[in-house]
Structures are given as structure tokens and as C-alpha cells.
C-alpha positions in Angstrom: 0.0 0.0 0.0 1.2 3.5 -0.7 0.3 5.7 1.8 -0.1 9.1 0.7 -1.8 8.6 -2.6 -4.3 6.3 -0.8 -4.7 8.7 2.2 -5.9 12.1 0.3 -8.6 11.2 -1.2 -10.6 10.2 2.3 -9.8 13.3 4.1 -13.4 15.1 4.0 -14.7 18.3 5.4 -17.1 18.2 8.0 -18.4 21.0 10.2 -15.7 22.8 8.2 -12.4 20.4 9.4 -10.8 18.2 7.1 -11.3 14.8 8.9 -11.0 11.2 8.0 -13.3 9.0 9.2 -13.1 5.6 11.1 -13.5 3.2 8.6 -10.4 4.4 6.4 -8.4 4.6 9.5 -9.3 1.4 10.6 -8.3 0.2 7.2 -5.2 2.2 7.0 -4.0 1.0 10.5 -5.1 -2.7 9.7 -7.3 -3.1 12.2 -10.9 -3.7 12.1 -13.6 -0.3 13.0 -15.0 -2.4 15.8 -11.2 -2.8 17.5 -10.7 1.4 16.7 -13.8 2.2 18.2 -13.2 0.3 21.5 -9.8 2.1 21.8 -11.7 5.3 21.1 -14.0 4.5 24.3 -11.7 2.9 26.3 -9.9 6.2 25.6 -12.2 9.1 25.4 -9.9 11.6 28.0 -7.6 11.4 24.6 -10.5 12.2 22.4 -11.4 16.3 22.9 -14.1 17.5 20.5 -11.4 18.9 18.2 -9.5 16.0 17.7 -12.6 13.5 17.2 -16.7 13.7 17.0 -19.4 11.1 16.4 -20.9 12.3 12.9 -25.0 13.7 13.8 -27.7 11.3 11.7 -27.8 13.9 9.2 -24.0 14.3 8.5 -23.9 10.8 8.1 -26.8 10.5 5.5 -25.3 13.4 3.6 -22.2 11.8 3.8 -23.7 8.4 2.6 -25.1 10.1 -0.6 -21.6 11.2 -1.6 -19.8 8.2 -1.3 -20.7 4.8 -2.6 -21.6 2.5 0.3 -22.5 -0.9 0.6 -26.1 -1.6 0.6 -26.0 -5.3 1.3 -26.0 -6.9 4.7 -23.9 -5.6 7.7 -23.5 -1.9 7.4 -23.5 1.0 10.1 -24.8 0.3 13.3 -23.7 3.3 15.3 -22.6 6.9 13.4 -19.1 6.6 12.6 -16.6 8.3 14.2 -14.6 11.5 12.2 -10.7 12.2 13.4 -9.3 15.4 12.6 -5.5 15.5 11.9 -4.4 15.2 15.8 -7.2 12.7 16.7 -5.7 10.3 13.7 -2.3 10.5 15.3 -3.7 9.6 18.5 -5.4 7.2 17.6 -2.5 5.5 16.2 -1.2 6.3 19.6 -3.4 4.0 21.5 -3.6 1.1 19.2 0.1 1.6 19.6 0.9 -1.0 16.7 4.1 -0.6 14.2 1.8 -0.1 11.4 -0.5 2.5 13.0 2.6 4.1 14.1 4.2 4.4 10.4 0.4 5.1 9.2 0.1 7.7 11.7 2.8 9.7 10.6 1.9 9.2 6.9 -1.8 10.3 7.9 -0.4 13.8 9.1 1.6 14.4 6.1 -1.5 14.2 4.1 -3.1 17.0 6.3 -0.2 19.2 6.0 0.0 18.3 2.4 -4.1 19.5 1.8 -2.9 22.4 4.4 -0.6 23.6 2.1 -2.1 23.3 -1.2 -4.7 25.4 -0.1 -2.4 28.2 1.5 -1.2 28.1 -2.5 -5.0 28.0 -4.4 -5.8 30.6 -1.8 -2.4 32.4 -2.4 -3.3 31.6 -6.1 -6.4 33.5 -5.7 -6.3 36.5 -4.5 -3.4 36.8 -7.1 -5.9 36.5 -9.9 -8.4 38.5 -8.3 -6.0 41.6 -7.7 -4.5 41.4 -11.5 -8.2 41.1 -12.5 -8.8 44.5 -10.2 -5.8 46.0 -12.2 -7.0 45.4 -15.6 -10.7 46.2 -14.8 -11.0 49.6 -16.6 -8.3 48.5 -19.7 -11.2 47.5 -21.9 -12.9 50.7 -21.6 -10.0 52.7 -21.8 -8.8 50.8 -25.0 -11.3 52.2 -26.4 -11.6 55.3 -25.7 -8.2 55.8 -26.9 -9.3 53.6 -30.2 -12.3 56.4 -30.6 -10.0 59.1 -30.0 -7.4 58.1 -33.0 -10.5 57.0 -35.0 -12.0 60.9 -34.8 -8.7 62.4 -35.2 -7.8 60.3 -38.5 -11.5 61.4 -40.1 -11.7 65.1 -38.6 -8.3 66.1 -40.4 -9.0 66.6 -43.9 -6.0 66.7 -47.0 -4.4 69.6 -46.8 -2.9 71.4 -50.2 0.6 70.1 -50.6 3.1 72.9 -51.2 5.5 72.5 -53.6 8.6 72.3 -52.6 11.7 73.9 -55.0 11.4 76.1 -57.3 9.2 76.3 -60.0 
């Protein structure tokens, strides 16, 4: 398994922080979601709101329409569980296994990887949006200088060419 590329793509934003949820950390760790979420209880003290939340019923079925999930037998019996970046690492903490340890570390590098390709689309954007300020009025102003030439070129008329020399 290849960590990084497989970690991205289940970080998800909910209540507006990228979290992963139990299931793919579970995986990632190579335990099962039961054996995670007895840690998790075992270990609540470890577990403030801001490193991990139960999702609400309807975060969950919002969260179910994005995602393809299994509709045959088994499935969700309680609402999943949702780490942020430092409830991910702790959790690797208390299942306190080699591969949750190297998975761990892995998992916060994907964080601080989304982390920072934001702070560039972000940086990225307000670039645009201040060059876009800048050239605003150059359309208008193009042509009004385009007018201008154009009424100077018709208004002058041909004048009577002296000759020059004598004769």
C-alpha cells in the first residue's frame, strides 16, 4: 500500500475540518472499525471534541449520498466516528501497533500536504483577483483611446501640398 496517494482522497470536510473518518483509518491502521472504536471508548480523555466527533444522523446521510456504500447486509450500526488531523495521530497512539505508528505519521503528512495546497490556491487566488482589479477599466480605456485616433484620422481633412523647390 502506498500511503499518501491512498490517504488524500478520504480526508473530507465536515463541520468545516478536514477529517478522516473511522473506517479508512481502521483500514489504514489494519485493524478492524470495531477494535478502533473500542480504543476510542476505552480512551475518550484522549479524544477532545477537536481531535474527534461522532458524525449527527444527518451528516452521516449526507455523507452516505456522496460516497458509494454498501447496501447489502452488515453496514453502520452506530454513526461513525470522524478524526481530525491530531485525533488520527492519536489514535495510532493507543492502538500503539508498528503499522499504526508508520500510518500515523503518513496520515499527518496528508493534512499538512491538503494544508498547504490550499495556502497556494488561496495564495493563487487572491493573485488573480488583484490582476483582475488591475485590468478592470483597460477594456474601456482601449477604447476610448481607439475612438479618439479614429476621430482624429476622419476630422483632419487633406491639406494642399506645397510644392517644394522652385518652379
Amino acid at each position: 500500500m502506498n500511503f499518501p496517494e491512498n490517504i488524500g482522497p478520504r480526508i473530507r470536510v465536515i463541520r468545516q475540518q478536514r477529517v478522516i473518518l473511522a473506517a479508512d483509518l481502521a483500514e489504514l491502521y489494519g485493524v478492524s472499525v470495531r477494535r478502533l472504536n473500542e480504543q476510542i471508548r476505552r480512551n475518550l480523555e484522549r479524544f477532545p471534541a477537536d481531535f474527534a466527533f461522532q458524525l449527527t444522523d444527518e451528516e452521516w446521510i449526507s455523507l452516505k449520498s456522496q460516497i458509494a456504500t454498501s447496501k447489502g447486509r452488515g453496514g453502520v450500526r452506530k454513526l461513525p466516528w470522524a478524526f481530525t488531523e491530531h485525533g488520527a495521530i492519536q489514535a495510532a497512539n493507543v492502538l500503539n501497533s508498528p503499522q499504526a505508528i508508520q500510518v500515523g505519521l503518513a496520515v499527518v503528512r496528508a493534512f499538512v500536504a491538503l494544508r498547504s495546497a490550499h495556502a497556494n490556491y488561496v495564495e493563487l487566488e487572491d493573485c488573480v483577483r488583484r490582476l483582475a482589479e488591475k485590468v478592470d477599466g483597460h477594456d474601456t480605456d482601449l477604447a476610448a483611446i481607439v475612438a479618439a485616433i479614429r476621430q482624429l484620422a476622419s476630422s483632419s481633412t487633406p491639406r494642399k501640398r506645397r510644392k517644394i523647390g522652385f518652379g
